[in-house]
N, C-alpha and C positions, 0 to 999 in steps of 0.2 A: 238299538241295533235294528229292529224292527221296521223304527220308521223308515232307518235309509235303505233298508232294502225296501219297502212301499214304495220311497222319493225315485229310488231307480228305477222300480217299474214303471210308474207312470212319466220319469223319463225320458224311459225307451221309447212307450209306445206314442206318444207327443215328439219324438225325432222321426218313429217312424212315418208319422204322420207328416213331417216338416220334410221328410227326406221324398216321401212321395211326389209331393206337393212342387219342389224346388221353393222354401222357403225355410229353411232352416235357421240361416241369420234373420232371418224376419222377425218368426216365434224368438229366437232368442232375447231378441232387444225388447220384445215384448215383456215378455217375462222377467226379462230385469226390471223392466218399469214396474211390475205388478208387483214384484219381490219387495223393490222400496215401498211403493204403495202401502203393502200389508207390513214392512217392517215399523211404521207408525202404531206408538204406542196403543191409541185411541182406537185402530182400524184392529189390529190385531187381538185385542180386548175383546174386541163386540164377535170375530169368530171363536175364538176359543171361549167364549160364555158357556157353557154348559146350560144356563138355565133357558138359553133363548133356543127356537123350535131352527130346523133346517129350511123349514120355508121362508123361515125373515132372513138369516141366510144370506139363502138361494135370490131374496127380492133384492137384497144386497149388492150381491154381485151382478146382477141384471144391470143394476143404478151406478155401479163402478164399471162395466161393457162399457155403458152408454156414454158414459163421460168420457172415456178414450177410443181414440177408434184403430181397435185391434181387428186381424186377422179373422177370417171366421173358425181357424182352425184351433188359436189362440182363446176366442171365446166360449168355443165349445169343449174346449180342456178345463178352464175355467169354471163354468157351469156341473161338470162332472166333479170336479173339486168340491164346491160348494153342495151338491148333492149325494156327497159320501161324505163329506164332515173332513175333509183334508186338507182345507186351506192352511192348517199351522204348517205343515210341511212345505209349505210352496219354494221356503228358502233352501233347504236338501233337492229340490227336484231340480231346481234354477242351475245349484251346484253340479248335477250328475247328467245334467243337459249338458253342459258346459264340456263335460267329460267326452259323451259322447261325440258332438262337434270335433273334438282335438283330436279322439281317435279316428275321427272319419279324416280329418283332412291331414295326420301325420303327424300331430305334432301331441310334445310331452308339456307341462310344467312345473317347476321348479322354484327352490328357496336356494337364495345364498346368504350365510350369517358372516360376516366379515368383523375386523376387530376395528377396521375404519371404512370410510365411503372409498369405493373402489373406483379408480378414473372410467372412461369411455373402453380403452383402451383394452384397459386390463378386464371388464367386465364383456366383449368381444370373444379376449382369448378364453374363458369361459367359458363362453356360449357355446364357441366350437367346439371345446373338447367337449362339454357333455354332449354335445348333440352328434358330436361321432362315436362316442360312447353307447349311447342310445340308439343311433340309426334314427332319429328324428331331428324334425325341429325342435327348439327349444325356447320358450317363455320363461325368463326368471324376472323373481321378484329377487331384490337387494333391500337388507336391513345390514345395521351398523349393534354390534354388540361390544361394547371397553372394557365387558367381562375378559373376550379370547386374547391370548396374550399371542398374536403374530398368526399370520396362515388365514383359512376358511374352513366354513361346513358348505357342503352344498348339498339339497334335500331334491331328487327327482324319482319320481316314478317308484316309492316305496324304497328306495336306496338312500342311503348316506354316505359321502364323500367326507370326510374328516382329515384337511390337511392342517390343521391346527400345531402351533408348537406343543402344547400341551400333550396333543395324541401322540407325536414324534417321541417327547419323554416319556409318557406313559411305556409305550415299544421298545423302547430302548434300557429302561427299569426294567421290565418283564425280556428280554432276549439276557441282562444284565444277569440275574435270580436265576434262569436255567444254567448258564453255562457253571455258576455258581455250584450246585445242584448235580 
């Protein structure tokens, strides 16, 4: 829990910096690249060593600048990473960048678990309702689960959407049991 409040702060203040600037997509694509980069097993090893000093590091991350040619706002985040020992976090900060971005330009994202692949269509109608639901845009990601028997989940903004046959039965058992009662 820790970390992602750390990832967010230095989130924030790397959007602040991106939002000053007018580069916000910029640093972002950045940092996704660097996010893969350090997702390599080999790369992410040699930071999280505990036994090796921050200045090999820090010379580290100099020799990864150099080989891409990042932002200066990008490099000097970078460089502060590498000289507070935060590089393992990089992927939470990437993540709560990301966040920020959505909420600056309006928009939410979202999960849908379906029991099959949903058409064009039907993955539209959707869209829209959550996103009038929300008062935002909306980004969903679609997976296929053969567990749910009929219906959807839809996962946005801390909310769950459960039109599933399942949850229909489950309501209808429990409204069943009260009248019962």
């Amino acid at each position: 829990m820790r970390n992602l409040r750390l990832a967010r702060s230095y989130a924030q203040a790397i959007f602040k910096v991106g939002k000053a600037n007018n580069k916000t997509d910029l640093i972002y694509k950045e940092l996704k690249i660097l996010k893969e980069s350090f997702s390599d097993k080999s790369v992410s090893g040699f930071f999280q060593d505990p036994t090796l000093k921050l200045q090999d590091k820090s010379k580290a991350v100099i020799a990864l600048i150099n080989k891409f040619d990042f932002s200066v706002e990008t490099n000097n985040f970078l460089k502060v990473l590498a000289e507070k020992g935060r590089t393992s976090i990089l992927g939470d900060i990437v993540e709560s960048f990301q966040t920020y971005i959505d909420e600056d330009n309006g928009v939410t994202r979202g999960e849908v678990i379906s029991s099959h692949q949903l058409s064009p269509t039907e993955r539209e109608q959707i869209s829209d309702l959550v996103s009038k639901k929300t008062n935002k845009r909306v980004i969903l990601t679609y997976k296929e689960d053969s567990k749910l028997i009929g219906g959807l989940i839809a996962r946005v903004e801390g909310y769950t959407f459960d039109d599933t046959l399942s949850m229909h039965l489950n309501r209808l058992n429990e409204d069943l049991k009260r009248r019962v009662h």
